[in-house]
N, C-alpha and C positions, 0 to 999 in steps of 0.2 A: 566277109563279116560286116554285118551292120553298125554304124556308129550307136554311140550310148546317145545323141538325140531322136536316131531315128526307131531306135528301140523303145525310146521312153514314150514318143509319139503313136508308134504302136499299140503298144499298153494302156494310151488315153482313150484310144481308140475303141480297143476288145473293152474297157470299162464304161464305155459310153454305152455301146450296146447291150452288156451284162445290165446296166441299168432299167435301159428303157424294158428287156425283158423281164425286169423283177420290178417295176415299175416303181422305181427307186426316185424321186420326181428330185426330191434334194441331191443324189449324188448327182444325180443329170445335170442340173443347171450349174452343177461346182466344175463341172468340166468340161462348160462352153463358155465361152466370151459373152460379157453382155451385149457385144454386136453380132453376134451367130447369124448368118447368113445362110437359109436350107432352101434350097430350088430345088421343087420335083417338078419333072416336066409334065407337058399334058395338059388338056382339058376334057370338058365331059365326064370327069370323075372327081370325086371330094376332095380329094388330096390335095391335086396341079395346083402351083401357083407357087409364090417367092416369099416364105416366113421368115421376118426376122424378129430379132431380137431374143429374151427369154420371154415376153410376153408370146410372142409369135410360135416359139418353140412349146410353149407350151398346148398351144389353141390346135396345132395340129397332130398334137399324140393325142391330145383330148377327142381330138376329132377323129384321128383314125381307129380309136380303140371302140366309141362308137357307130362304126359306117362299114369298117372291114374286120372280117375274123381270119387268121396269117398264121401258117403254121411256116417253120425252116426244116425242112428233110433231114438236112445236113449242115453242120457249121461252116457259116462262109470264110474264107479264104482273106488271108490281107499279106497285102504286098506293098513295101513303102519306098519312098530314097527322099531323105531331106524330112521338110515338115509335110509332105503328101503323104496322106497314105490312100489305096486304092482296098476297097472291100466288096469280093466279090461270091456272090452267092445265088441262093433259088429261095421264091415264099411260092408257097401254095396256098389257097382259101377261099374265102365266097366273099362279094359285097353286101350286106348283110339285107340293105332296101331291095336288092335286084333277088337275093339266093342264089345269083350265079356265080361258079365258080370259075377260080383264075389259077395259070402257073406265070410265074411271073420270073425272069431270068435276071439278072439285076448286077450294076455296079454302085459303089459308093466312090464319089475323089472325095478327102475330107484333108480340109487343110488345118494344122496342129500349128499353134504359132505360140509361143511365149508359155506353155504350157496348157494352151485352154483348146478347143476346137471354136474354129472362124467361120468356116465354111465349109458348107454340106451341096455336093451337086450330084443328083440322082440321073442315071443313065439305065430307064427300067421300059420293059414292055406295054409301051404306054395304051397300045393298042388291042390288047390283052386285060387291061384294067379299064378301057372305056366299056369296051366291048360288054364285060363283065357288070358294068355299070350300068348299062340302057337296061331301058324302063321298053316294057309291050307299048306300044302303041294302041291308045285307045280307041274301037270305034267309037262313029260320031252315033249321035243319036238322031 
C-alpha cells in the first residue's frame, strides 16, 4: 500500500497532466515550483533542451502546441515511491513543419517535493522525433 505522500504526489502528477491537456496554463504553474526544472533530451527537433523556471515552462508548451500535433492512444501509466513518480506512456502525431509523422514510446521521472513538481526528466524516442523533424534537403541551384 502506498504512503498518503506518495499518493498525494501522485495526484499532483495525473493533475499536472489533466492540466496541460485542457490547457489549463493557471492550474499548471499552481502545481510547479517556480524553480521547475524540464529536460527533454535530444536535438534536431523544437523541443530538446533544459526549461526552467515558469517562464521556461511556459515557452515550451507554447512551443510545442505550435511545432507538434500529439495525440495519447492510451492513458499512461504512473508508478511512484517517495516524491518520484515515473509516467509511463505512447504519443502519436506529426511535426507540424516537416507533416511527418512520429510514435514516440516515452517515460516521464518527475520529482514532487513540498507539494509542487521540481523536476521534469524526459526519457523519449529522441530518434523518432528528429527523424520526424528533418526537413528534404534542398537541391542547389
Amino acid at each position: 500500500m502506498k504512503d498518503k505522500i506518495t499518493q498525494e504526489n501522485v495526484q499532483i502528477v495525473q493533475d499536472f497532466f489533466a492540466a496541460i491537456g485542457g490547457g489549463d496554463k493557471q492550474g499548471l504553474l499552481a502545481l510547479v515550483a517556480e524553480e521547475i526544472e524540464w529536460i527533454i533530451p535530444g536535438k534536431d527537433w523544437p523541443l530538446a533542451g533544459t526549461h526552467r523556471g515558469h517562464a521556461g515552462l511556459a515557452k515550451v508548451l507554447q512551443k510545442a502546441s505550435e511545432e507538434v500535433e500529439m495525440t495519447y492512444p492510451k492513458p499512461p501509466d504512473f508508478v511512484a515511491q517517495g516524491e518520484r513518480v515515473f509516467v509511463i506512456g505512447v504519443a502519436t502525431g506529426k511535426i507540424k513543419a516537416t507533416n511527418k509523422a512520429f510514435k514516440d514510446d516515452w517515460v516521464f521521472d518527475i520529482t514532487v517535493r513540498n507539494g509542487k513538481i521540481t523536476n521534469i526528466r524526459e526519457y523519449i524516442d529522441t530518434q523518432a522525433l528528429a527523424l520526424a523533424s528533418e526537413m528534404p534537403i534542398s537541391p542547389k541551384a
